[in-house]
C-alpha positions in Angstrom: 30.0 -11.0 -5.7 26.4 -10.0 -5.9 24.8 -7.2 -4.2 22.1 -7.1 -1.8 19.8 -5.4 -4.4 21.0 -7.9 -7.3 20.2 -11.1 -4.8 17.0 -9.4 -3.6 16.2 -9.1 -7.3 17.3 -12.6 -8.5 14.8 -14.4 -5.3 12.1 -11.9 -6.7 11.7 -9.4 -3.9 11.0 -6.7 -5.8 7.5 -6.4 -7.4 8.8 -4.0 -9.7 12.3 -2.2 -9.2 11.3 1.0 -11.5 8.3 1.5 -9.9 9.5 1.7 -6.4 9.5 5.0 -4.0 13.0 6.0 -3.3 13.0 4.9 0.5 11.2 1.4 -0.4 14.6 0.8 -3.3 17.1 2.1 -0.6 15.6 1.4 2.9 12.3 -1.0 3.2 12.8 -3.2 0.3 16.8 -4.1 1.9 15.9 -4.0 4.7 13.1 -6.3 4.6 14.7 -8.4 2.4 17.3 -9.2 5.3 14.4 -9.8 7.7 13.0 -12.4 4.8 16.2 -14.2 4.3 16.3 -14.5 8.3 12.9 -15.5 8.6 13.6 -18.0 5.5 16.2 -19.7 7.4 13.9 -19.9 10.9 10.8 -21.6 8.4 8.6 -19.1 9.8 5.7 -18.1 7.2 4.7 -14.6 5.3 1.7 -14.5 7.5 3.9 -15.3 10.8 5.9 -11.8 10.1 2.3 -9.7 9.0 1.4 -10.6 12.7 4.7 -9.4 14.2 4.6 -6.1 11.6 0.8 -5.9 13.2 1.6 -6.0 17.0 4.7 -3.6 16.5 2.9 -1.1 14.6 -0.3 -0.8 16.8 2.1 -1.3 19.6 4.2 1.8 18.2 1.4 4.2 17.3 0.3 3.5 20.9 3.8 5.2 22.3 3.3 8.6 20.0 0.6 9.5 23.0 3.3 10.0 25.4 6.0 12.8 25.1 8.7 10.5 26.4 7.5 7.1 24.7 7.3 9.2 21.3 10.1 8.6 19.5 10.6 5.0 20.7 6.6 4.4 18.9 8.6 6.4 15.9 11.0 3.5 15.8 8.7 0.9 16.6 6.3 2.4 13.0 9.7 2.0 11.2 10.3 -1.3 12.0 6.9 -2.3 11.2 7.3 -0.8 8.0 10.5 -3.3 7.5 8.3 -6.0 8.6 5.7 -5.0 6.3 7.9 -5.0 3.8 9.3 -8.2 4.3 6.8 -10.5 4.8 5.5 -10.2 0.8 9.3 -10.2 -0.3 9.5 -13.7 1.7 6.1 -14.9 0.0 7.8 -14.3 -3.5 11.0 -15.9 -2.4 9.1 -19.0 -1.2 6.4 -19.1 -3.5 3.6 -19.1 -1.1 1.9 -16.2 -1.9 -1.8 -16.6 -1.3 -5.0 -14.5 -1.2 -5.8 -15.1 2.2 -1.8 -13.3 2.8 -2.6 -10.6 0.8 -6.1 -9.9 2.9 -3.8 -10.4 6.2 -1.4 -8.3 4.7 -3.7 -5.0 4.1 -5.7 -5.7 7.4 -2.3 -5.0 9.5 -1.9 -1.9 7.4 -5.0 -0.3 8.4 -5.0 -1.6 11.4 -1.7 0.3 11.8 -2.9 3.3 10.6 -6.3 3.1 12.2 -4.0 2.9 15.7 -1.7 6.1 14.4 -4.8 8.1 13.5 -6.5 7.7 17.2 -3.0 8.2 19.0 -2.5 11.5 17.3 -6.4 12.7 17.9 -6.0 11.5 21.1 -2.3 13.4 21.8 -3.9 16.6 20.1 -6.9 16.4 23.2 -3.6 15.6 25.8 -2.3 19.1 24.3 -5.7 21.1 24.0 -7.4 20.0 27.0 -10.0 22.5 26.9 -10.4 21.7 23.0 -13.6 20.1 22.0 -13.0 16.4 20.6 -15.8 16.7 17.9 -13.2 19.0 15.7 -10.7 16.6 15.7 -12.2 13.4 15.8 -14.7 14.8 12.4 -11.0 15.3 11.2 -9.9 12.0 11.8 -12.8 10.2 9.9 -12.7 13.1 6.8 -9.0 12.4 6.6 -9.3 8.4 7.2 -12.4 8.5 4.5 -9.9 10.1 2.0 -6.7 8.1 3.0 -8.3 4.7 2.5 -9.6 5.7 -1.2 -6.2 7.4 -2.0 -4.0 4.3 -0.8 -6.5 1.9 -2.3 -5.8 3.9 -5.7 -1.9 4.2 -5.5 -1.7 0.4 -4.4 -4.2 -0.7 -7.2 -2.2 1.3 -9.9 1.4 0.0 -8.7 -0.2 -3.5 -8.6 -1.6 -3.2 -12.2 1.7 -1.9 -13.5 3.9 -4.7 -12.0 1.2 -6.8 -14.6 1.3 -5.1 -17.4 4.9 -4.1 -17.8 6.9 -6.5 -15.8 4.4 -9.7 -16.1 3.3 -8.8 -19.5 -0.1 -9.7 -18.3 -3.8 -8.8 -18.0 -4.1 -8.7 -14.3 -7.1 -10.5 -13.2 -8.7 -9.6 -9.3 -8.7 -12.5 -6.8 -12.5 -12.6 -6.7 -12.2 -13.6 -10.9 -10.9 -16.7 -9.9 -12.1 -17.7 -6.5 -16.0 -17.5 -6.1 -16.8 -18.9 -2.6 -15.3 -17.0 0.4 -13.2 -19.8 2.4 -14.4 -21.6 5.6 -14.0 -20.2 9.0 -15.3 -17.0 11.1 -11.4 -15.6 10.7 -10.9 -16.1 7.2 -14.4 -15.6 6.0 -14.4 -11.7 7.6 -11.1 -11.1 5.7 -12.2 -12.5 2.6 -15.0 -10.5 3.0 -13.4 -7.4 3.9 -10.6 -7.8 0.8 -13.5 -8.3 -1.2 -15.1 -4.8 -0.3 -12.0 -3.4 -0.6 -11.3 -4.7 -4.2 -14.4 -3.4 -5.8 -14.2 0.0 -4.5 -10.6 0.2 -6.4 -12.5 -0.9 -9.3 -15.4 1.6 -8.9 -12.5 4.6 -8.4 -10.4 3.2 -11.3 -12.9 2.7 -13.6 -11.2 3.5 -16.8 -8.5 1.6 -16.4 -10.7 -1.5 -15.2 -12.4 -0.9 -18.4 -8.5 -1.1 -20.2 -8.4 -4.4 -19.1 -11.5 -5.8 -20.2 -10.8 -4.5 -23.3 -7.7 -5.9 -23.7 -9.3 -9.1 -22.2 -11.4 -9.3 -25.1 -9.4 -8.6 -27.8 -6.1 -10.8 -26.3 -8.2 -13.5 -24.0 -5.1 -15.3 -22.0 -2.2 -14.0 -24.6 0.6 -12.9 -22.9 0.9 -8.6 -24.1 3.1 -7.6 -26.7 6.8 -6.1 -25.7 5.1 -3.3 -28.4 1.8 -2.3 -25.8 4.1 -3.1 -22.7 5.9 -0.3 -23.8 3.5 2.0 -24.2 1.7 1.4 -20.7 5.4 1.5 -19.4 5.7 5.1 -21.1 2.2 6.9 -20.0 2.4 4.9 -17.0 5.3 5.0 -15.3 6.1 8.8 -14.7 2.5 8.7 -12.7 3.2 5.6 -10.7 6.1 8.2 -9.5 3.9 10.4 -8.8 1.3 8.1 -6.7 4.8 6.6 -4.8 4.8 10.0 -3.2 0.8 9.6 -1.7 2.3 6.3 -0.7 3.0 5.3 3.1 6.4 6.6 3.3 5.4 10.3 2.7 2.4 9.6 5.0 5.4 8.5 7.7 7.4 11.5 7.5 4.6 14.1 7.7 3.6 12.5 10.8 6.9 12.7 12.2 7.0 16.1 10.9 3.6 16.8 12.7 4.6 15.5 16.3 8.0 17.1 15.8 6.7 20.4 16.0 3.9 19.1 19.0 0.9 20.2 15.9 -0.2 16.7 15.8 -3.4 18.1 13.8 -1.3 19.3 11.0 -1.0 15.7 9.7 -4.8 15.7 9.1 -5.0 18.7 7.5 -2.0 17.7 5.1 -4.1 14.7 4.0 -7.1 16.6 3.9 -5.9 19.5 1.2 -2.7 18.5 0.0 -2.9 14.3 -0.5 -6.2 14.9 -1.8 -5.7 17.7 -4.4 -2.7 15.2 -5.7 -4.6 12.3 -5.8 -7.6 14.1 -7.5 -5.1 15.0 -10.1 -3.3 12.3 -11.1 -6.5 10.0 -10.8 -7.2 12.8 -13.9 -4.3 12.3 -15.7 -4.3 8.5 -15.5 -7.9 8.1 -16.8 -6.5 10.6 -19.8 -3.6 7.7 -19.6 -6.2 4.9 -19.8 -8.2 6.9 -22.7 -5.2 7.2 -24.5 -4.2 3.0 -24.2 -8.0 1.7 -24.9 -8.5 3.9 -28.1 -5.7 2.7 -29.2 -6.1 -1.2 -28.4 -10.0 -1.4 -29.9 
């Protein structure tokens, strides 16, 4: 009989198995894959379960505010995480991924963590009432500033590794193939927002968007050699381990950390000096990756 992580694996749940963080492989990815098996069986849609992950995580970051609400909002993040989780795994199992899912899908993310950021600034003011809010809310935007260009990095790289290694492909960015945004207010804002989003990764990974046009030159539409697969897999990989810890299951467990010990503030700092001296050096280290991969593909 086949395990749950062999069926997850079979109906293509995974994006790549060696690539995930250790509570993604052992809690999010099983556990959304249960919710998408569910969800499969009611017909409801990917997007249908982004909105429910969206509600319960703004809903949940609301509750950290209050002392006795706290760890109920705690619970509440963690499920959305599982629903966050889930709805992609169901996309792949139904083969309905889309762009406009994948917009949806990183809209409810910062939407969630836009809602966590403001309840902890906000519970920090409850705490400090004689505290100025200028210190903490310039915290808020520094540390939401450097949050969004770390997670767009470590989402970016894991993205282009499932590609290269796993697809044995040159990944190619939504906006190569799809030059109009779509019609309606809704969709067009998303669109328009994803797009923003995609070409600041591609301005803070700029050697390795430069890898691929390389390789786009030299192999056009050829699927990659086992040969080069292997060599991305063996710079790569030990730094996609790396950028799983900047990812947002670390993120999760400092904030819990944080309103554990009633410093709610601490989580800002921690992304301030400690996220952002790890993602400055491994953004280092994989453009010495990149360097190494291009001189020897031209």
């Amino acid at each position: 009989m086949a395990t749950l992580r062999e069926t997850l694996i079979a109906n293509n749940a995974f994006k790549s198995v060696e690539s995930e963080g250790f509570l993604d492989l052992h809690f999010y990815r099983p556990g959304g894959g249960l919710i998408a098996f569910a969800a499969m069986r009611l017909r409801m849609t990917p997007n249908m379960l982004t909105m429910i992950s969206l509600v319960t995580g703004v809903a949940g970051a609301i509750l950290l505010y209050w002392d006795r609400w706290m760890w109920t909002g705690i619970g509440m993040l963690a499920a959305s995480g599982l629903l966050d989780a889930s709805d992609g795994q169901l996309a792949r199992m139904t083969k309905t991924s889309s762009v406009f899912g994948r917009v949806l899908d990183g809209f409810a993310d910062y939407a969630v963590f836009m809602a966590t950021y403001l309840a902890l600034a906000f519970k920090y003011l409850y705490l400090h009432p004689d505290a100025s809010p200028f210190p903490i809310f310039g915290l808020v935007v520094l540390a939401g500033v450097l949050h969004s260009m770390q997670s767009s990095l470590f989402d970016y790289y894991r993205n282009e590794y499932t590609d290269y290694v796993d697809r044995r492909k040159i990944p190619v960015s939504d906006f190569d193939e799809i030059a109009e945004p779509p019609q309606g207010f809704v969709q067009r804002f998303l669109w328009w927002c994803h797009r923003d989003y995609t070409n600041r990764q591609r301005k803070l990974a700029r050697s390795h968007v430069e890898l691929g046009e390389a390789l786009r030159c030299k192999f056009g539409k050829e699927k990659l050699s086992d040969n080069f697969a292997k060599n991305y897999r063996d710079l790569n990989l030990p730094l996609i381990w790396w950028w799983n810890l900047l990812g947002a299951n670390s993120r999760f467990l400092v904030t819990i950390a944080a309103l554990a010990v009633g410093r709610p503030e601490l989580y800002f700092l921690a992304e301030i000096t400690i996220y952002s001296a790890c993602a400055g050096a491994l953004h280092h280290y994989q453009a010495k990756a990149d360097q190494a991969l291009l001189a020897a593909t031209v």
